[in-house]
Every structure is written in structure tokens, then in C-alpha cells.
PDB file with SEQRES, HELIX, SHEET and CRYST1 records, atoms N, CA, C and O in Angstrom:
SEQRES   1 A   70  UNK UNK UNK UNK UNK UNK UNK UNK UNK UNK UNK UNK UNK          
SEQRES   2 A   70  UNK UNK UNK UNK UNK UNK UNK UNK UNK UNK UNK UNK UNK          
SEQRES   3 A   70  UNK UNK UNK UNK UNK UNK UNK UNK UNK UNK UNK UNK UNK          
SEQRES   4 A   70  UNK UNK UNK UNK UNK UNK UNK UNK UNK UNK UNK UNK UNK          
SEQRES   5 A   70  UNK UNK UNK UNK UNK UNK UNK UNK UNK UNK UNK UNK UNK          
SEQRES   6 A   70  UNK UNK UNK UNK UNK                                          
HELIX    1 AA1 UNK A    3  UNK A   17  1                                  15    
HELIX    2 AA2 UNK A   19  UNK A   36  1                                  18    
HELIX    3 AA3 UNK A   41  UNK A   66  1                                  26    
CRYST1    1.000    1.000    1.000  90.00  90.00  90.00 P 1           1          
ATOM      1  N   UNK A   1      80.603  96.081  83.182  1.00  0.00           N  
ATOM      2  CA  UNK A   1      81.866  96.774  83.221  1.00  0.00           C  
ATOM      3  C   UNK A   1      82.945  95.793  83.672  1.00  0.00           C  
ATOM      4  O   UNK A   1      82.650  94.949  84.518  1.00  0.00           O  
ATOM      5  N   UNK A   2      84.138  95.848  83.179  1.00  0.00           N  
ATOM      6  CA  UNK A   2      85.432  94.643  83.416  1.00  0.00           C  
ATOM      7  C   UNK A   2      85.708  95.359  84.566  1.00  0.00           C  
ATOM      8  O   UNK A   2      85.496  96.519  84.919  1.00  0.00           O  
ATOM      9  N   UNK A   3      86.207  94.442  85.040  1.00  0.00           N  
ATOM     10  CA  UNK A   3      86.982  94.601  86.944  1.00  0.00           C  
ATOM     11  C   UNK A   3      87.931  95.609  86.642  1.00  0.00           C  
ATOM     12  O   UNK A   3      88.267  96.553  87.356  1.00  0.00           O  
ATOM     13  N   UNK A   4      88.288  95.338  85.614  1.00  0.00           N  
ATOM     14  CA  UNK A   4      89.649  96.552  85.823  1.00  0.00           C  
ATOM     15  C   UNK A   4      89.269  97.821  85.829  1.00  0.00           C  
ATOM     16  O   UNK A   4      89.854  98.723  86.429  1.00  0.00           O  
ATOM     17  N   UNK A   5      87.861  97.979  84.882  1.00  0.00           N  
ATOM     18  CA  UNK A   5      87.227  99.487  85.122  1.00  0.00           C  
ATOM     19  C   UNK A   5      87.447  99.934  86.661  1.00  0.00           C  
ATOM     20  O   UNK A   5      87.986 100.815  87.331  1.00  0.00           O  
ATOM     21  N   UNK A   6      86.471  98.435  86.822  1.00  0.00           N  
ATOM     22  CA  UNK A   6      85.762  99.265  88.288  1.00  0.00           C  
ATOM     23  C   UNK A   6      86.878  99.098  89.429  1.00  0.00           C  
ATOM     24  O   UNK A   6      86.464  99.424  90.542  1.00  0.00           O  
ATOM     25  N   UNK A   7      88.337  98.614  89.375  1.00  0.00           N  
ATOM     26  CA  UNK A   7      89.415  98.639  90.307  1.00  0.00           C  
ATOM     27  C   UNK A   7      90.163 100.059  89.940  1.00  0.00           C  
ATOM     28  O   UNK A   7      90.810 100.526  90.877  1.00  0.00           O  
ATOM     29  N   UNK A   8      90.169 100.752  88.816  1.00  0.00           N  
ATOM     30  CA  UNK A   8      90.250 101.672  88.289  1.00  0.00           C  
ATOM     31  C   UNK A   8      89.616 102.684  89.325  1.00  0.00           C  
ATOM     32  O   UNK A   8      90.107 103.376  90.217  1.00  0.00           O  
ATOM     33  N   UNK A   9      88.392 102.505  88.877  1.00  0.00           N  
ATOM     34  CA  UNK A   9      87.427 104.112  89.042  1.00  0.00           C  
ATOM     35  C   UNK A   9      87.228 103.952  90.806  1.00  0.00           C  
ATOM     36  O   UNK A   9      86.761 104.972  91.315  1.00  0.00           O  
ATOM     37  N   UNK A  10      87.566 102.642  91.920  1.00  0.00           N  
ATOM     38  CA  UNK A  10      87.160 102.971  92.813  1.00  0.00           C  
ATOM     39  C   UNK A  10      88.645 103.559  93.587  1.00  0.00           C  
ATOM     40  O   UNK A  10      88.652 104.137  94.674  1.00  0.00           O  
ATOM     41  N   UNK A  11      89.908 103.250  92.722  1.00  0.00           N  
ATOM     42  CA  UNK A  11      91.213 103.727  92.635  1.00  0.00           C  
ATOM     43  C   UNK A  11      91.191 105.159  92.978  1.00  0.00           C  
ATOM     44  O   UNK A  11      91.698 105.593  94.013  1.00  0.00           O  
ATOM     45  N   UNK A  12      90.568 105.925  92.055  1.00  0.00           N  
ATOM     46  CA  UNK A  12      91.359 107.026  91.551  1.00  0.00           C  
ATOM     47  C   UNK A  12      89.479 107.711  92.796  1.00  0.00           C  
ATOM     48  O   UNK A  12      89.363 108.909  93.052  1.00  0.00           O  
ATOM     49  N   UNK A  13      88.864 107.123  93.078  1.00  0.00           N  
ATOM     50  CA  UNK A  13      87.613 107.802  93.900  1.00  0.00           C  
ATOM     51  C   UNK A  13      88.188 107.959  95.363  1.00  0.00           C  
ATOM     52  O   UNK A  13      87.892 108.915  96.080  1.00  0.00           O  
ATOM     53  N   UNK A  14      89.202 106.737  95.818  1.00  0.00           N  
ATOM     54  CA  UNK A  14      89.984 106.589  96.914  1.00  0.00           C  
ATOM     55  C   UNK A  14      91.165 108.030  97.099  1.00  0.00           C  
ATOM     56  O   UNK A  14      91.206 108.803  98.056  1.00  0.00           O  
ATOM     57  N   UNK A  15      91.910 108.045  96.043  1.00  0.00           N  
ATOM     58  CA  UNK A  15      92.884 109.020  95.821  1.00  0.00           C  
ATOM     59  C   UNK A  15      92.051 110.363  96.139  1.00  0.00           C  
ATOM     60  O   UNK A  15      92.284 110.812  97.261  1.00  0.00           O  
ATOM     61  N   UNK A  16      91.095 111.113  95.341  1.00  0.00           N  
ATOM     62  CA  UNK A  16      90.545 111.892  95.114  1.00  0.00           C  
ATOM     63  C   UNK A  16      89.339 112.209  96.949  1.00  0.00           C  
ATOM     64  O   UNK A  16      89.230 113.340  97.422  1.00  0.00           O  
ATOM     65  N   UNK A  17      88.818 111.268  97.439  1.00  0.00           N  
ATOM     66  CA  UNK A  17      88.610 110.921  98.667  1.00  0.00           C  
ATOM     67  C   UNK A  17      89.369 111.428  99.469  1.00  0.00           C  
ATOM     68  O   UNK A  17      89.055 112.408 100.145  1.00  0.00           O  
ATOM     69  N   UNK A  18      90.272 110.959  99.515  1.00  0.00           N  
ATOM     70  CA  UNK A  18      91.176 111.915 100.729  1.00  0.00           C  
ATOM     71  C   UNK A  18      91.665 113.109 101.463  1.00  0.00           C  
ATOM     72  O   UNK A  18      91.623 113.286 102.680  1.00  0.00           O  
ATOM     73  N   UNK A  19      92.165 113.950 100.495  1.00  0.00           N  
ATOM     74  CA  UNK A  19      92.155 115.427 100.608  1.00  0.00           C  
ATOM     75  C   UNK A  19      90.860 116.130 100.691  1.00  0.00           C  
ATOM     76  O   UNK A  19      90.800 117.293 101.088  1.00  0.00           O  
ATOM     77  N   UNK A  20      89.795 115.439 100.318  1.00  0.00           N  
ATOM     78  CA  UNK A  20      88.559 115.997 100.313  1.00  0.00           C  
ATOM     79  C   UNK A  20      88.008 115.545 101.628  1.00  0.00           C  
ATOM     80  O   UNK A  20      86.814 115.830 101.717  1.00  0.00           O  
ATOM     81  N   UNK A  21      88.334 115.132 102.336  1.00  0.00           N  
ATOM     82  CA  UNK A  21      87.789 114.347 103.630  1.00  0.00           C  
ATOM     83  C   UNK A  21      88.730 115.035 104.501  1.00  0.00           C  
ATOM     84  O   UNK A  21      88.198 115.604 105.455  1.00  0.00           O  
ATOM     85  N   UNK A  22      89.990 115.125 104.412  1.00  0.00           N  
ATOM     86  CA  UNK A  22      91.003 116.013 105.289  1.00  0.00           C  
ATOM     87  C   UNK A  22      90.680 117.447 105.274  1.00  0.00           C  
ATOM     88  O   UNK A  22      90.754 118.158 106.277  1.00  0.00           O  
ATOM     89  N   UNK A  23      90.298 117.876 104.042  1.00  0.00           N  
ATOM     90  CA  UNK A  23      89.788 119.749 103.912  1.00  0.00           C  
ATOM     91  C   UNK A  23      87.957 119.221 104.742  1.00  0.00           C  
ATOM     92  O   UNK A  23      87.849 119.965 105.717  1.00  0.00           O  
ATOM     93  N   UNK A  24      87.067 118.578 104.686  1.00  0.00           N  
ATOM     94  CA  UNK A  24      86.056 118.724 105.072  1.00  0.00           C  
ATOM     95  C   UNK A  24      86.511 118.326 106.927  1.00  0.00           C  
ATOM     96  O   UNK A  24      85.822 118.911 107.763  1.00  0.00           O  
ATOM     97  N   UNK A  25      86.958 117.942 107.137  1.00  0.00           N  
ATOM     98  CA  UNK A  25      87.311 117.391 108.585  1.00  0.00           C  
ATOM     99  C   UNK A  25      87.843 118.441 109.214  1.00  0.00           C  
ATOM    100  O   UNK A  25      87.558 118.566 110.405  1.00  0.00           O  
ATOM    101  N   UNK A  26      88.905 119.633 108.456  1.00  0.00           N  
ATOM    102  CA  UNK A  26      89.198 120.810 108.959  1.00  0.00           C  
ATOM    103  C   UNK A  26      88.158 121.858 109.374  1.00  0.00           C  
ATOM    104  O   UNK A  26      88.271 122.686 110.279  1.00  0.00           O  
ATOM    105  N   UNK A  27      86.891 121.624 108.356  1.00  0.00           N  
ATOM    106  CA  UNK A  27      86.118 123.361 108.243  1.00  0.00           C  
ATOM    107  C   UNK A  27      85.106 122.396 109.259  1.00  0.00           C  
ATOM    108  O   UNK A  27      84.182 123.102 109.662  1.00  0.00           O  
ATOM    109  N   UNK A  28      85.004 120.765 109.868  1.00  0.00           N  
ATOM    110  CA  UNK A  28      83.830 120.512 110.621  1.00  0.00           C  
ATOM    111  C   UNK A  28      84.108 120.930 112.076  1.00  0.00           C  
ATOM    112  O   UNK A  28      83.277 121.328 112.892  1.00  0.00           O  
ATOM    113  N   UNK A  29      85.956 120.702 112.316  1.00  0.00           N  
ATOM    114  CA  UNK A  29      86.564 121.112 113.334  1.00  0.00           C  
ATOM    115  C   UNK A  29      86.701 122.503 113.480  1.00  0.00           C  
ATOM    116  O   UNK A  29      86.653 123.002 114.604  1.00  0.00           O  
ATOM    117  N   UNK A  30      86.861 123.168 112.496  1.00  0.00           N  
ATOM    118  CA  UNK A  30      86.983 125.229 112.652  1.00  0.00           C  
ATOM    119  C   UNK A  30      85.253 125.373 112.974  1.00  0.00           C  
ATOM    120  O   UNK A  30      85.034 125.864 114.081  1.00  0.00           O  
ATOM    121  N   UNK A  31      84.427 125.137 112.438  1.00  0.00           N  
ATOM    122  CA  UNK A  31      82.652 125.419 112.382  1.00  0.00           C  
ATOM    123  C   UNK A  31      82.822 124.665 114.146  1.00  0.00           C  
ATOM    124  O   UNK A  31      82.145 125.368 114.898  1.00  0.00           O  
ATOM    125  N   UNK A  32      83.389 123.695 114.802  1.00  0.00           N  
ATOM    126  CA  UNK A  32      82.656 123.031 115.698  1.00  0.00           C  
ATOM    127  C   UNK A  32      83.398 124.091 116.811  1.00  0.00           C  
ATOM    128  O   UNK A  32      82.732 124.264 117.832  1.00  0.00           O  
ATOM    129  N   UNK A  33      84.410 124.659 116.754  1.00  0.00           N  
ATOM    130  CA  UNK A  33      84.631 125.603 117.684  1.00  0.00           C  
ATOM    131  C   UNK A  33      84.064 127.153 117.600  1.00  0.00           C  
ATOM    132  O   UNK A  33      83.895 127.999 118.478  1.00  0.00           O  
ATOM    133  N   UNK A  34      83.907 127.163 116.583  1.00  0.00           N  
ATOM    134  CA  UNK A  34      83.145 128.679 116.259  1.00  0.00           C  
ATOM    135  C   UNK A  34      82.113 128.348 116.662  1.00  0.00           C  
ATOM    136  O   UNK A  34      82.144 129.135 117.608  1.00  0.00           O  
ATOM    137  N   UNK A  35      81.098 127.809 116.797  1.00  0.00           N  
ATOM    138  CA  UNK A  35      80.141 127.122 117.611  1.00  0.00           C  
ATOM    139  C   UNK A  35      80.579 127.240 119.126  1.00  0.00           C  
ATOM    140  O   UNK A  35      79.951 128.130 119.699  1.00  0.00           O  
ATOM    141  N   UNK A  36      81.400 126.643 119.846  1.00  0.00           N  
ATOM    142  CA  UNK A  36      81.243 126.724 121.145  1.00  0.00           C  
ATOM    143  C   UNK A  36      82.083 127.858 121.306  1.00  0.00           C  
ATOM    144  O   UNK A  36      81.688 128.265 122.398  1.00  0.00           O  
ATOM    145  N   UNK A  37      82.855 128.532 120.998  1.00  0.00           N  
ATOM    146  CA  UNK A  37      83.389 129.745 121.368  1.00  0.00           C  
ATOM    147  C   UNK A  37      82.953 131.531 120.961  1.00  0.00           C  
ATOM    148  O   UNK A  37      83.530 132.617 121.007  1.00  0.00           O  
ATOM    149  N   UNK A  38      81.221 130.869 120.452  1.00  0.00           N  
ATOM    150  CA  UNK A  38      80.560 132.265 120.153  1.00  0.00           C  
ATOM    151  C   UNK A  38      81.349 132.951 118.870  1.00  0.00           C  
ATOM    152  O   UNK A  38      81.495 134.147 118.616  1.00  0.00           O  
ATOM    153  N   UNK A  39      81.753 131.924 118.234  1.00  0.00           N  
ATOM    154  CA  UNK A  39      82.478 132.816 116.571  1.00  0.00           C  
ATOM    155  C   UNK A  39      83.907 133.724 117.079  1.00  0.00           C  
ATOM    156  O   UNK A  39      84.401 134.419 116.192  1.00  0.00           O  
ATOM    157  N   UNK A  40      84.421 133.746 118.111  1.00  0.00           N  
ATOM    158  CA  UNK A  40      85.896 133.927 118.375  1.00  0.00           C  
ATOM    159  C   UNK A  40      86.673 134.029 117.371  1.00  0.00           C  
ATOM    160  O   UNK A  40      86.472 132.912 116.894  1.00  0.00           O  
ATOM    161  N   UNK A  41      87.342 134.466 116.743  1.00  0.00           N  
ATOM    162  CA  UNK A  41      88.503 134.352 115.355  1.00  0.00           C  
ATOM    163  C   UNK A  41      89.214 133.840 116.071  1.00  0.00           C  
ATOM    164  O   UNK A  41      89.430 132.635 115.945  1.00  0.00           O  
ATOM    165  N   UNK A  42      89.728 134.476 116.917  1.00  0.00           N  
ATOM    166  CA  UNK A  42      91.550 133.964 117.473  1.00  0.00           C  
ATOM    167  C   UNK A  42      90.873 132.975 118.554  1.00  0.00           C  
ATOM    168  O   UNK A  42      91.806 132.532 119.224  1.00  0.00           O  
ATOM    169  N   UNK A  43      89.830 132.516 118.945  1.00  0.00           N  
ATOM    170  CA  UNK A  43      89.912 131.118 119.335  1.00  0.00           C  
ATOM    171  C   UNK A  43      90.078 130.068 118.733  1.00  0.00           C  
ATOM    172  O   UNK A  43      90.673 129.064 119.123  1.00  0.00           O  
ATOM    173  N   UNK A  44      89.442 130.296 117.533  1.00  0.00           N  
ATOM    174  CA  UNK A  44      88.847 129.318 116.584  1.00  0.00           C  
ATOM    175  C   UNK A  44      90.823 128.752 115.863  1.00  0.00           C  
ATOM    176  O   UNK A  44      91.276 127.608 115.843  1.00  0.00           O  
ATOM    177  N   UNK A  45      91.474 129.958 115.426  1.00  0.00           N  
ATOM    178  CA  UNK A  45      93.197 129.828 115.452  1.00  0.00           C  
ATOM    179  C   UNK A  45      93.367 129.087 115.689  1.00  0.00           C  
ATOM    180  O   UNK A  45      93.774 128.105 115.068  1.00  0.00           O  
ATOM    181  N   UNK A  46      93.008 129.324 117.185  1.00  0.00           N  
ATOM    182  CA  UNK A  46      94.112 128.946 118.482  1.00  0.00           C  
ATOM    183  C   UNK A  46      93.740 127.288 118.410  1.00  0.00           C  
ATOM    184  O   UNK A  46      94.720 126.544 118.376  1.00  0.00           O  
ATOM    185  N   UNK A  47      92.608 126.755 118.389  1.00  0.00           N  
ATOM    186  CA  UNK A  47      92.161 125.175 118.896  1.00  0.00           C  
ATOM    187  C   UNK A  47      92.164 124.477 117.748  1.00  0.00           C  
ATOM    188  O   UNK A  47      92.216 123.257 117.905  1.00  0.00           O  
ATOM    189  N   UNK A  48      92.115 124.969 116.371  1.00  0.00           N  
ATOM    190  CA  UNK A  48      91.846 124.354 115.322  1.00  0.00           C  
ATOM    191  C   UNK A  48      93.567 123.589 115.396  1.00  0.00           C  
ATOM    192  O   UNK A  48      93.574 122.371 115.576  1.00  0.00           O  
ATOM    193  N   UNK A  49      94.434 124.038 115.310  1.00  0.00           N  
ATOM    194  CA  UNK A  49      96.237 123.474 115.529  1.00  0.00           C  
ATOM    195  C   UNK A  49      95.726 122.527 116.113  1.00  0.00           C  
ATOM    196  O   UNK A  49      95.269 121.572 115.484  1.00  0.00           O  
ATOM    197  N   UNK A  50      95.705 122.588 117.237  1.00  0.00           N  
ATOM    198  CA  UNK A  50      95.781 121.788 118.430  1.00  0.00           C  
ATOM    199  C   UNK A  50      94.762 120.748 118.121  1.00  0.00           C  
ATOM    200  O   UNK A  50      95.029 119.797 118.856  1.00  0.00           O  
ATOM    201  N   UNK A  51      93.559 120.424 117.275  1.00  0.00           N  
ATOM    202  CA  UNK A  51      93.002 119.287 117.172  1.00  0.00           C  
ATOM    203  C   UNK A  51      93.748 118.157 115.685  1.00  0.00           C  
ATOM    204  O   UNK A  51      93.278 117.078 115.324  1.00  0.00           O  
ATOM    205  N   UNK A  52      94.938 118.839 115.114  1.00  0.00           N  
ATOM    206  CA  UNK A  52      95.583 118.228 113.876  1.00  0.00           C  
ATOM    207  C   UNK A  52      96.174 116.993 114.287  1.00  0.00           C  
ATOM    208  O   UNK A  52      96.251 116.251 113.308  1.00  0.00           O  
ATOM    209  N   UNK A  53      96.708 116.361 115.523  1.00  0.00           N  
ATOM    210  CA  UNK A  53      96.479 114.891 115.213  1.00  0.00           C  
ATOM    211  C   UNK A  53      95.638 114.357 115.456  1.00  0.00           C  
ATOM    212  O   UNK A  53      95.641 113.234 114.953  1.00  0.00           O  
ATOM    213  N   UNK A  54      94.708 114.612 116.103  1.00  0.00           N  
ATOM    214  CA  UNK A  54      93.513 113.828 115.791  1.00  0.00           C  
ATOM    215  C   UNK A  54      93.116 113.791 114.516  1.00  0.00           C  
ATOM    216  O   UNK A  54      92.823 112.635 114.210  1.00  0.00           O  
ATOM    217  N   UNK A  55      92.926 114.834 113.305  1.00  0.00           N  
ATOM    218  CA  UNK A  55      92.060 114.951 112.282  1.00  0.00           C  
ATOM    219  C   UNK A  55      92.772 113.613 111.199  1.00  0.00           C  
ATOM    220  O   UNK A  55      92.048 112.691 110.822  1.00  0.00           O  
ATOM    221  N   UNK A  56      93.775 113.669 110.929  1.00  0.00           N  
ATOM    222  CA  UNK A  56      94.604 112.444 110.205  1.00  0.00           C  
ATOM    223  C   UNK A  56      93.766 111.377 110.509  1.00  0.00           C  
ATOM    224  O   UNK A  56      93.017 110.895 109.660  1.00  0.00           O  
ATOM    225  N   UNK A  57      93.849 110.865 111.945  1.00  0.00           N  
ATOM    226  CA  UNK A  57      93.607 110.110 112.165  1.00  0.00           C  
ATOM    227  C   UNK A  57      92.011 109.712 111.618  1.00  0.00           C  
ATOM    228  O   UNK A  57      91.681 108.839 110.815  1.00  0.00           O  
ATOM    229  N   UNK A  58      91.194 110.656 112.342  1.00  0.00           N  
ATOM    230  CA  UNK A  58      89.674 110.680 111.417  1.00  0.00           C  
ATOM    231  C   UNK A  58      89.656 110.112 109.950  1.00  0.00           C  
ATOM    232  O   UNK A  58      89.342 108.957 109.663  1.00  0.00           O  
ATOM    233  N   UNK A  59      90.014 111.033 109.115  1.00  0.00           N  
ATOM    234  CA  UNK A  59      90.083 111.054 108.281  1.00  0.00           C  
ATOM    235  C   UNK A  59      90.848 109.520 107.636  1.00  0.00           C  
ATOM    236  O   UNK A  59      90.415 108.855 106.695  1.00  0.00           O  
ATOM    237  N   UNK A  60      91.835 109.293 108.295  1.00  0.00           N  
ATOM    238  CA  UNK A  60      92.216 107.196 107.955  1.00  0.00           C  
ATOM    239  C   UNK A  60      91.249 106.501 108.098  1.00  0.00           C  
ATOM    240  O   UNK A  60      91.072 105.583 107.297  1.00  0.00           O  
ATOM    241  N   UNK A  61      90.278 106.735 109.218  1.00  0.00           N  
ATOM    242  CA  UNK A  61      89.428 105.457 109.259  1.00  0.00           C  
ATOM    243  C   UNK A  61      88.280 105.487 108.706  1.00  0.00           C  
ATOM    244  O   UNK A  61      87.602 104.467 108.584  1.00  0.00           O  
ATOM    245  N   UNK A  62      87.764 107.065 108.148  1.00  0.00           N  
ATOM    246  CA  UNK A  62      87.039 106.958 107.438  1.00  0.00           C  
ATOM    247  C   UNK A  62      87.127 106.664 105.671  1.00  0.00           C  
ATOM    248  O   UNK A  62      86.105 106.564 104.993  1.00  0.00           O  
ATOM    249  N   UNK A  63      88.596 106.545 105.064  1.00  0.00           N  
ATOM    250  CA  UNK A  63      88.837 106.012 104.410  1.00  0.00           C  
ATOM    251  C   UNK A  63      89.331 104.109 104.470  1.00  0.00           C  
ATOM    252  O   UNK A  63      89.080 103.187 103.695  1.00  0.00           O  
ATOM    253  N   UNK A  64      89.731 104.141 105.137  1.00  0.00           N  
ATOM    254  CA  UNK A  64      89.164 102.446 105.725  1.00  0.00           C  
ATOM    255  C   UNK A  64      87.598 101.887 105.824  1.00  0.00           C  
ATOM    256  O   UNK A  64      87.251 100.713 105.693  1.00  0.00           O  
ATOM    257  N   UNK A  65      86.751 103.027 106.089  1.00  0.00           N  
ATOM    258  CA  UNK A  65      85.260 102.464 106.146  1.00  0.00           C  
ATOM    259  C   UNK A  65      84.917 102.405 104.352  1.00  0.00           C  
ATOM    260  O   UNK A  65      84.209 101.537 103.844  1.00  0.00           O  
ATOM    261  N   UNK A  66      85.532 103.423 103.655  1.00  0.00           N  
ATOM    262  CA  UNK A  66      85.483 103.481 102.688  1.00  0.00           C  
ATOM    263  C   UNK A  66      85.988 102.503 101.560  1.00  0.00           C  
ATOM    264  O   UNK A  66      85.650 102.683 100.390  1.00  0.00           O  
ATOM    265  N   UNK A  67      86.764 101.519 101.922  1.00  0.00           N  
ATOM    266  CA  UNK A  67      87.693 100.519 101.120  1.00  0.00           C  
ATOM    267  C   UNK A  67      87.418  99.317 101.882  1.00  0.00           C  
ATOM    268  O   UNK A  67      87.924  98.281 101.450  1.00  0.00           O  
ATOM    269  N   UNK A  68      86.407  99.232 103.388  1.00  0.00           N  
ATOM    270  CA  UNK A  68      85.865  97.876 103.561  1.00  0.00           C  
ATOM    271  C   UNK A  68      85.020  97.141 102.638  1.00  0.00           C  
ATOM    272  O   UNK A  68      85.129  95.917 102.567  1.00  0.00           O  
ATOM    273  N   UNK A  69      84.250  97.732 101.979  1.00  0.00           N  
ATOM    274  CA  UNK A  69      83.364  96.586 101.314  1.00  0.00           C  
ATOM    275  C   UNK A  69      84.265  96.149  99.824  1.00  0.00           C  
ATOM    276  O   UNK A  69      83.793  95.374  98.992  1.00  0.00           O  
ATOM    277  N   UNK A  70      85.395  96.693  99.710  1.00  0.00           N  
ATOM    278  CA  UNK A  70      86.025  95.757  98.659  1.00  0.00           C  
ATOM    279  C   UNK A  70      86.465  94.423  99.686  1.00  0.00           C  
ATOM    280  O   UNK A  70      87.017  93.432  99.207  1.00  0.00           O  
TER     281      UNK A  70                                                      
END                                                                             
């Protein structure tokens, strides 16, 4: 396969990566408090906000782990 394929396809896997890593990073953070708060609704609300800058952040470096081996 020519480089450009594969600068291509690991392109558009990067793009596509992201939002999918930001929505999975949300439901690991909503599941990880429904877990310690006995399935609470309005806890689960309440703490899921409050962990959103951290999750960005997650979610950057695991797209950085993801674009190290280029």
C-alpha cells in the first residue's frame, strides 16, 4: 500500500477516534459513579459535570498514545 494510503486511512482513523473516545470516556465516568453511588440518578447528574475537565484531557493523551508510533 503507498504511504499516502496509509497517511490517509490512519488520518481519517485519528479524526473518527476522537469523539468516540470522548462519548466512551463519558459512559466509563457515568458507569464509574453509578457504581459507587449505588445507581443514584441525580448523583450520577450531579458528578458526571464536575469530572468534564478532566475527561478532555483523558481523552488527548490517549489520542497522543494513539499517534506515537507514527
Amino acid at each position: 500500500m503507498p504511504q499516502t494510503q496509509t497517511s490517509l486511512r490512519r488520518t481519517w482513523a485519528i479524526l473518527i477516534a476522537g469523539p468516540l473516545l470522548f462519548l466512551a470516556a463519558i459512559v466509563v465516568v457515568a458507569m464509574y459513579y453509578g457504581a459507587v453511588t449505588g445507581g443514584d440518578a441525580q448523583a450520577i447528574a450531579d458528578r458526571t459535570p464536575q469530572a468534564m475537565p478532566i475527561i478532555p484531557v483523558a481523552v488527548q493523551v490517549l489520542l497522543l498514545l494513539l499517534l506515537a508510533p507514527t
